[in-house]
C-alpha positions in Angstrom: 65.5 79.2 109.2 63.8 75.8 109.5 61.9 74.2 106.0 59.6 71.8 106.7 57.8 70.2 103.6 54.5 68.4 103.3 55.6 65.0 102.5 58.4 64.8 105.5 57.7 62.0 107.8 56.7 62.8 111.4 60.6 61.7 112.6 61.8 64.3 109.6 59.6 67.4 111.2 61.0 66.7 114.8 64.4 67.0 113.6 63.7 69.6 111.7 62.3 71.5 114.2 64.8 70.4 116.8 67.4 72.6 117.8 70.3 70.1 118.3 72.6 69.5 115.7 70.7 66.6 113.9 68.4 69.9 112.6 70.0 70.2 108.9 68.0 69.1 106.5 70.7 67.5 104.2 73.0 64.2 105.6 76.5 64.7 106.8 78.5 64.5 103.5 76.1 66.1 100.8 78.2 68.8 100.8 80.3 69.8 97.9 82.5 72.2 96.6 81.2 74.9 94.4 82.8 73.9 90.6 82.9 75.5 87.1 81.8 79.0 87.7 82.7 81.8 85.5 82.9 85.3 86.6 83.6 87.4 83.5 83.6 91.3 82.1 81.9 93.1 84.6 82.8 96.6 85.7 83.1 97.5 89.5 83.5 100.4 90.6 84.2 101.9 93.9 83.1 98.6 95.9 83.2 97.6 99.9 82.9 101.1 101.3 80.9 100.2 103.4 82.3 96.8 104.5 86.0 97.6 104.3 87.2 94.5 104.6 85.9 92.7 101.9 87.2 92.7 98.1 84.6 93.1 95.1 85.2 89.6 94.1 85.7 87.0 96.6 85.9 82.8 96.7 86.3 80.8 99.4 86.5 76.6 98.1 86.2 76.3 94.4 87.3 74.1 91.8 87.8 75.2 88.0 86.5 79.3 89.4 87.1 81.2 86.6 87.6 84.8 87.1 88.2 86.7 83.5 88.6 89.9 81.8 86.7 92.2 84.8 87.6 95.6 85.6 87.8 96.6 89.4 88.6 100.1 90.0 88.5 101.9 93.1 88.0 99.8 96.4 88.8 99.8 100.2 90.9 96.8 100.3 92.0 94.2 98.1 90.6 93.6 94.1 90.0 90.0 94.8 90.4 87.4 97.7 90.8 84.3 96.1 91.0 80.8 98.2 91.1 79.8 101.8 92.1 78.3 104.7 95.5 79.5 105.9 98.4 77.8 107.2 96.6 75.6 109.8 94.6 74.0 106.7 97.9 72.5 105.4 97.7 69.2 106.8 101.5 70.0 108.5 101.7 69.0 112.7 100.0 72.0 114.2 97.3 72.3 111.7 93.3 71.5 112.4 94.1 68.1 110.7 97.4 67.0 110.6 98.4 64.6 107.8 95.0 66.1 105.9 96.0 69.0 103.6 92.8 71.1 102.5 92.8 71.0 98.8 89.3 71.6 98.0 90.5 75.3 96.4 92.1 74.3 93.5 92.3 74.3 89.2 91.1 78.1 89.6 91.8 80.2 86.4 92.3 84.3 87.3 93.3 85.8 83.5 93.0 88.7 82.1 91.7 91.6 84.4 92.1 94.9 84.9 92.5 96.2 88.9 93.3 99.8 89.8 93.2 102.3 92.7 93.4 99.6 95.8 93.4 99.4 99.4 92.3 103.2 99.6 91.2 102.3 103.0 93.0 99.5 104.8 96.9 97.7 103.8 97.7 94.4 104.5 96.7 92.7 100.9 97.4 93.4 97.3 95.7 93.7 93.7 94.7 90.0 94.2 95.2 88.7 97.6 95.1 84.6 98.0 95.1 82.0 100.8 95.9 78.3 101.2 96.9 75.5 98.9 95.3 75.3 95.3 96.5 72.4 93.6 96.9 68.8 94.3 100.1 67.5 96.5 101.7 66.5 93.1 101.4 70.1 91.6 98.8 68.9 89.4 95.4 70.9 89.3 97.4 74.3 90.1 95.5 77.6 90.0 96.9 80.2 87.6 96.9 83.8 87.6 98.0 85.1 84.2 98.0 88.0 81.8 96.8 90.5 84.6 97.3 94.2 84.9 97.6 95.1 88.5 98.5 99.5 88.9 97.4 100.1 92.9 97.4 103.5 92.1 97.5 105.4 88.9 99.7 108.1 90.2 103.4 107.0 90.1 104.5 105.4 93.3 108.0 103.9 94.8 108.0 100.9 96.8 108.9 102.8 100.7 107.2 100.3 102.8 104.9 102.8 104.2 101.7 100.3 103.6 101.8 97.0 103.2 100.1 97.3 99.8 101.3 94.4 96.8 100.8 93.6 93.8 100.0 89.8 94.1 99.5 89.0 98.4 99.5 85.1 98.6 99.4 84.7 102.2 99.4 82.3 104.4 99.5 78.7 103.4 99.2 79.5 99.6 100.6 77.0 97.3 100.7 75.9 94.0 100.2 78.9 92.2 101.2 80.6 88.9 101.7 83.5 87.8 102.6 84.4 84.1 102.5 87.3 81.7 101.1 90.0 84.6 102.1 93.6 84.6 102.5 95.5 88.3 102.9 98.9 88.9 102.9 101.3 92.0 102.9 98.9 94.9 103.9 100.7 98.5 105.9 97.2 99.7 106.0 94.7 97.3 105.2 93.6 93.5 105.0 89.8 95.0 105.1 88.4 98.5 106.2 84.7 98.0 108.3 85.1 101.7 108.0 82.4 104.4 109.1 84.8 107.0 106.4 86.3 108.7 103.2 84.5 106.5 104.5 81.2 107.1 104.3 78.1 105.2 103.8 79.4 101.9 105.8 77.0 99.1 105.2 76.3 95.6 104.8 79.8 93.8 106.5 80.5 90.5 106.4 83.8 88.4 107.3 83.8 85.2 107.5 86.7 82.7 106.7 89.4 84.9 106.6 93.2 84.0 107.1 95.8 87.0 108.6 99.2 87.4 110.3 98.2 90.9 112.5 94.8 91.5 111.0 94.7 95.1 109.6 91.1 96.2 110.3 88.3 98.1 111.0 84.6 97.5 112.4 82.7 100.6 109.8 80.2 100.4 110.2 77.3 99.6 109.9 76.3 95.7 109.1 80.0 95.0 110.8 81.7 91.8 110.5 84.9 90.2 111.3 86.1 86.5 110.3 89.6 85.9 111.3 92.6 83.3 112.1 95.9 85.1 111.8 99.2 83.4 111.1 102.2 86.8 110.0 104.6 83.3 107.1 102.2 82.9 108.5 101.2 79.5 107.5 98.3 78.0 108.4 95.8 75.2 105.3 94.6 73.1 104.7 91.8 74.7 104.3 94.3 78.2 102.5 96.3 76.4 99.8 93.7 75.2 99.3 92.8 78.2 97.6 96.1 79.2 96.0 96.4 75.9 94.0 92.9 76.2 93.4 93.1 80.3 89.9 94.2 81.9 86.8 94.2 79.5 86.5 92.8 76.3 85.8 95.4 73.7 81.6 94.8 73.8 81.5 95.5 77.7 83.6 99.1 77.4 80.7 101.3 76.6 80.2 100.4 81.1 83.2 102.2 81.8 83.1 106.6 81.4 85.8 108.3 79.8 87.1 110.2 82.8 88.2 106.7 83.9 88.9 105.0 80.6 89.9 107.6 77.7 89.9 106.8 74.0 93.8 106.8 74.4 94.1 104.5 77.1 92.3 101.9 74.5 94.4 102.9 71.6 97.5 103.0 73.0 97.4 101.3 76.4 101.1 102.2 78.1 104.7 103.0 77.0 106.3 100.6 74.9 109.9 100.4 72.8 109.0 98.9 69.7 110.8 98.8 66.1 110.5 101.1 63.8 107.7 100.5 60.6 106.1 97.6 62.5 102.6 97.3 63.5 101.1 98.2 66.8 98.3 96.8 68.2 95.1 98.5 69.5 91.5 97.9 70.5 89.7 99.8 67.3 86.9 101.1 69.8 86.9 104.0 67.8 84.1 104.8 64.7 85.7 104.1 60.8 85.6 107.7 60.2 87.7 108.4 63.0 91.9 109.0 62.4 94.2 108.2 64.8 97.5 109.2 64.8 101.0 108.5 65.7 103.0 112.0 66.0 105.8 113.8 68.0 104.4 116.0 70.9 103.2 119.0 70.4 102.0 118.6 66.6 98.9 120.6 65.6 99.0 119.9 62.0 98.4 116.3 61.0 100.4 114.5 57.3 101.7 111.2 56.8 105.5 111.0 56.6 108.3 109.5 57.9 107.6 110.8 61.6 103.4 110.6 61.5 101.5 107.8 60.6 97.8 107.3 60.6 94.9 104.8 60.9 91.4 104.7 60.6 89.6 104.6 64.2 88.5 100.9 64.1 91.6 99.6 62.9 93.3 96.7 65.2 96.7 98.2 64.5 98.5 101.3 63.4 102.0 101.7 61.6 105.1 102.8 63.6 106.8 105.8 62.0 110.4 104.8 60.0 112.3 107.3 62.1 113.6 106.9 65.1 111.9 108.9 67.8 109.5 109.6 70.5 106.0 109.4 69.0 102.5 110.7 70.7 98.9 109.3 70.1 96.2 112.0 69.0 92.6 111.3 67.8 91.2 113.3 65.1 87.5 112.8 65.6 84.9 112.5 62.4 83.5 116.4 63.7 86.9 118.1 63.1 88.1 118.3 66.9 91.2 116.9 67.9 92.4 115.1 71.0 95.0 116.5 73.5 98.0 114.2 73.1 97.4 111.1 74.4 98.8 109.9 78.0 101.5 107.8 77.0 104.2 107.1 74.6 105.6 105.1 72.0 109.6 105.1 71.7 110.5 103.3 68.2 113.7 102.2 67.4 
């Protein structure tokens, strides 16, 4: 589409109207790359079903992108596509120009979110899926990707290499990247592909305190590492645990999501975790004052504080652990008398 405006000299409209390449209205080198964007708590659901191949959120070249507490549930492909350019972007011989690495992607902050149910369509990517370098040739300026719960699917699955669906896919070219404090569960190949093998010329990828129910990854490339926790039961120590409990949408944007796809329970206790006995654990509090939750063995219909039942009021941040040892369920007793089936998960204290 061709703008021409009423105070363009006669030479502006001809080129403006022209159909070489001297037609863009803006000089060679006003372009810039896109900087301090925030995309934060949003909810979405069930996205690219029509275009299979894209992810709900996408970013091509940004600087200081940040992507924060959103909850993607349900999509044909990857959660989010962050960065680009591939291998031949590098700068290395072979690449579109040698000796010039692209670096324009970089100082992008992806914390926080929630993604679940991926790649019910097409393979070949992971909860977040990234490409080329995104920090400076000195490290500095490096992207992060922290504090993120990626499940692919909520029914329990084994790595069997089936589908090439990860956890965390940075593919080709990607560099200088971490990833700290993220929980992945229920890949098909692997929890994080930081290989050199067949993606080529990845380098510069560190993991560090990582939660999984499957070892499975790779980390031949160079100045890649990997630090994870591996419990196949889903079991988590608190700090695991929190991670769940604080990803996806802050506690004002919840009322988005319905309760067939986010409970009450999954809120007030968010996974399995080993915790102490008579310590504190956290919760959201979404719940009204005159709410009770409780903390009880499975199968309990009758509801008394003692040394195997505690209770707290619904919009409490924490709730006591029981002083005896044990396995412990989480049931809501509503203000109008009903009670909830026992919640989902577990906590094992002591």
């Amino acid at each position: 589409m061709q703008h021409i405006y009423e105070n363009d000299t006669e030479e502006q409209r001809v080129r403006e109207t022209s159909a070489d390449l001297d037609k863009e209205k803006f000089p060679y080198g006003t372009e810039a790359v896109p900087k301090n964007i925030s995309i934060t708590n949003n909810y979405l659901l069930e996205n690219c079903y029509f275009f299979l191949g894209n992810a709900p959120i996408t970013s091509f070249f940004t600087y200081n992108l940040n992507v924060e507490h959103n909850f993607i549930y349900k999509c044909s492909y990857s959660g989010m596509s962050i960065g680009w350019g591939w291998c031949n972007f590098d700068g290395t011989g072979g690449s579109q120009l040698p000796g010039q690495p692209t670096t324009t992607s970089r100082f992008n902050h992806v914390n926080y979110n929630r993604v679940e149910e991926i790649c019910s369509v097409l393979q070949d990517s992971g909860g977040i899926y990234s490409l080329g370098q995104q920090g400076n040739d000195d490290g500095s300026e490096a992207t992060e990707m922290c504090y993120n719960y990626i499940n692919c699917f909520r029914a329990p699955t084994a790595p069997n290499n089936s589908r090439m669906v990860n956890g965390f896919h940075p593919d080709e070219g990607s560099a200088f990247i971490r990833f700290d404090h993220n929980v992945v569960t229920n890949t098909i190949r692997n929890v994080y592909e930081l290989d050199d093998f067949n993606w080529m010329r990845k380098h510069h990828l560190t993991v560090t305190n990582g939660f999984s129910n499957t070892d499975r990854s790779t980390t031949s490339a160079p100045n890649c590492s990997l630090e994870q926790y591996v419990n196949s039961d889903y079991i988590w120590p608190l700090e695991g645990y929190e991670i769940v409990l604080r990803s996806g949408l802050e506690d004002e944007y919840v009322h988005m999501v319905s309760k067939d796809v986010m409970p009450d329970d999954y809120y007030e206790l968010a996974s399995n975790v080993s915790i102490t006995c008579g310590g504190d654990l956290p919760r959201r509090g979404l719940l009204n004052a005159d709410d009770t939750v409780w903390l009880a063995p499975s199968g309990t219909a009758d509801f008394a504080e003692s040394s195997t039942m505690t209770k707290a009021k619904g919009n409490e941040k924490t709730i006591k652990i029981p002083d005896e040892a044990g396995e412990y369920k989480l049931y809501i007793e509503y203000a109008d008398g009903t009670v909830s089936d026992e919640g989902t998960f577990t906590v094992y204290a002591g």
